[in-house]
C-alpha positions as CSV (number, residue, x, y, z in Angstrom):
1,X,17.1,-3.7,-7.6
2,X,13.8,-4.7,-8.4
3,X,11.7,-2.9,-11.0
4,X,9.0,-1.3,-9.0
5,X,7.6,0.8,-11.8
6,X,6.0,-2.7,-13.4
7,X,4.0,-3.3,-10.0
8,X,3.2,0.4,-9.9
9,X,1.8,0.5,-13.6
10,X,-0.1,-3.0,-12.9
11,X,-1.7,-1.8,-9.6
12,X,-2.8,1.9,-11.4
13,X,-4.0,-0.4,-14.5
14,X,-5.9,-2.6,-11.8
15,X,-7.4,0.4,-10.1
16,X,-8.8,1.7,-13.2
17,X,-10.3,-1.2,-14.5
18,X,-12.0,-0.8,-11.5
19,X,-13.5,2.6,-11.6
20,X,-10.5,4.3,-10.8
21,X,-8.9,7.3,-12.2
22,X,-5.2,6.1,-10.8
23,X,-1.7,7.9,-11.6
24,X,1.8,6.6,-10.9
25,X,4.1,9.4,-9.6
26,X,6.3,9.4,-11.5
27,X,10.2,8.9,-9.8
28,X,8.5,8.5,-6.7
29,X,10.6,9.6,-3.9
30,X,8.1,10.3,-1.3
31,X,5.9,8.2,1.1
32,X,3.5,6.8,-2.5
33,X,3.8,5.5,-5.4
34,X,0.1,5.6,-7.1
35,X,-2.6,7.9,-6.3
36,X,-6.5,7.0,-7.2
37,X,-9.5,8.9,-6.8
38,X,-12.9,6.9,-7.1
39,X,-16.0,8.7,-6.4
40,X,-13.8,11.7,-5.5
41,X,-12.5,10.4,-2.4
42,X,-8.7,10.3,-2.9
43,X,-6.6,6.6,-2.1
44,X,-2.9,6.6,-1.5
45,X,-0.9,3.4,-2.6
46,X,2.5,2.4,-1.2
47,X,3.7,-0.4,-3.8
48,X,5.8,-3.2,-2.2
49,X,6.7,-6.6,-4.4
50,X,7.7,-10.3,-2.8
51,X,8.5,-13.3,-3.9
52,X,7.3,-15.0,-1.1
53,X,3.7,-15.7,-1.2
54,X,2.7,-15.6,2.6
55,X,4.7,-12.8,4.7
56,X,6.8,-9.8,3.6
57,X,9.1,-8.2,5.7
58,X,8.7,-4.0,6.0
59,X,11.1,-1.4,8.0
60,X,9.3,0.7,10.9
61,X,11.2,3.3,8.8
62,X,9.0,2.8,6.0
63,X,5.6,2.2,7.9
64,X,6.3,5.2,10.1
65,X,6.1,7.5,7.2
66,X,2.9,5.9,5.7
67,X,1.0,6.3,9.4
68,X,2.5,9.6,10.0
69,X,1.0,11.2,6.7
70,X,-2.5,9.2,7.8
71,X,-2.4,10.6,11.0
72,X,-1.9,14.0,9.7
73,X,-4.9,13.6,6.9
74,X,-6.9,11.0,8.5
75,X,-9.7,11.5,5.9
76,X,-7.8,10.1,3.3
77,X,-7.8,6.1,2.6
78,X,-4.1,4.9,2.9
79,X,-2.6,1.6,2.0
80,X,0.7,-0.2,1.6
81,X,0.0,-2.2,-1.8
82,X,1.9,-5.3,-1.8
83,X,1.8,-7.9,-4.8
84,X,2.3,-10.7,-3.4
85,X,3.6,-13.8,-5.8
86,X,0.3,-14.2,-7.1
87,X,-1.8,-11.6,-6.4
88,X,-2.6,-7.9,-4.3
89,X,-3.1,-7.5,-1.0
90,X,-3.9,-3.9,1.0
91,X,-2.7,-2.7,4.3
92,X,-4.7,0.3,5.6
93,X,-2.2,2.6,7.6
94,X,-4.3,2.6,10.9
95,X,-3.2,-1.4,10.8
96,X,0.1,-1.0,11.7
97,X,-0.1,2.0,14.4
98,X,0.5,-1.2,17.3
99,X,3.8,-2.4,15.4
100,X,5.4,0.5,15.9
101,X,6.1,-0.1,19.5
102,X,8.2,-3.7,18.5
103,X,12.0,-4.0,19.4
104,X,12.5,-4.7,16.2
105,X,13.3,-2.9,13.0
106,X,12.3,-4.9,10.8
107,X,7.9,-5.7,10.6
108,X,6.8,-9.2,9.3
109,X,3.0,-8.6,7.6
110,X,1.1,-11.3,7.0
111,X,-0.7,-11.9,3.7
112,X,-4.1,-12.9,5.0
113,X,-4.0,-10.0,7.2
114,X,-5.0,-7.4,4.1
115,X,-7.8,-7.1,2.2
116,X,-8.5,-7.6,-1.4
117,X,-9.1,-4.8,-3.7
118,X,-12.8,-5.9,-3.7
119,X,-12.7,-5.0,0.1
120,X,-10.9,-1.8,-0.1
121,X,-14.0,-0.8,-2.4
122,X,-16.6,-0.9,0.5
123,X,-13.7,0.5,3.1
């Protein structure tokens, strides 16, 4: 089992050098795993880890839940955080509404496909 809580920590640590005022949730059993408010505007994190440095692989299971709750509060900005091996890339929800309708369970994101946290700060 990997140790999710270091990526958590890093990315709210990242956030915050940023202007951030970022919280892990602690034992994190619902759809995120850090929560950031900049300019009072609150952001949603989803906190995924890979080795692999170009493509990770995500259940519709998971991605479901993460659009659902957008859809619901469609004001609020909503990522999947995923560390890729050497640095952070963000998936806004509304990106993966179209990959819900694959055959397959299983979702292959590309890294290039996500933005950088300097982009998420003009989102």
């Amino acid at each position: 089992m990997k140790d999710y809580r270091k990526y958590e920590r890093e990315l709210r640590n990242l956030l915050n050098e940023k202007g951030f005022n970022g919280f892990r949730v602690a034992g994190s059993f619902g759809e995120f795993d850090v929560i950031a408010f900049r300019n009072g505007i609150p952001y949603l994190f989803q906190v995924k880890t890979t080795k692999n440095d170009k493509v990770i692989r995500i259940s519709k299971f998971e991605l479901r839940k993460i659009i659902n709750f957008y859809l619901r509060h469609n004001t609020l900005k909503v990522f999947l955080a995923v560390k890729f091996r050497r640095d952070w890339r963000f998936y806004h929800a509304f990106q993966f509404k179209g990959f819900l309708t694959f055959p397959t369970q299983t979702i292959e994101i590309r890294k290039n496909a996500g933005l950088t946290l300097e982009q998420i700060l003009n989102f």
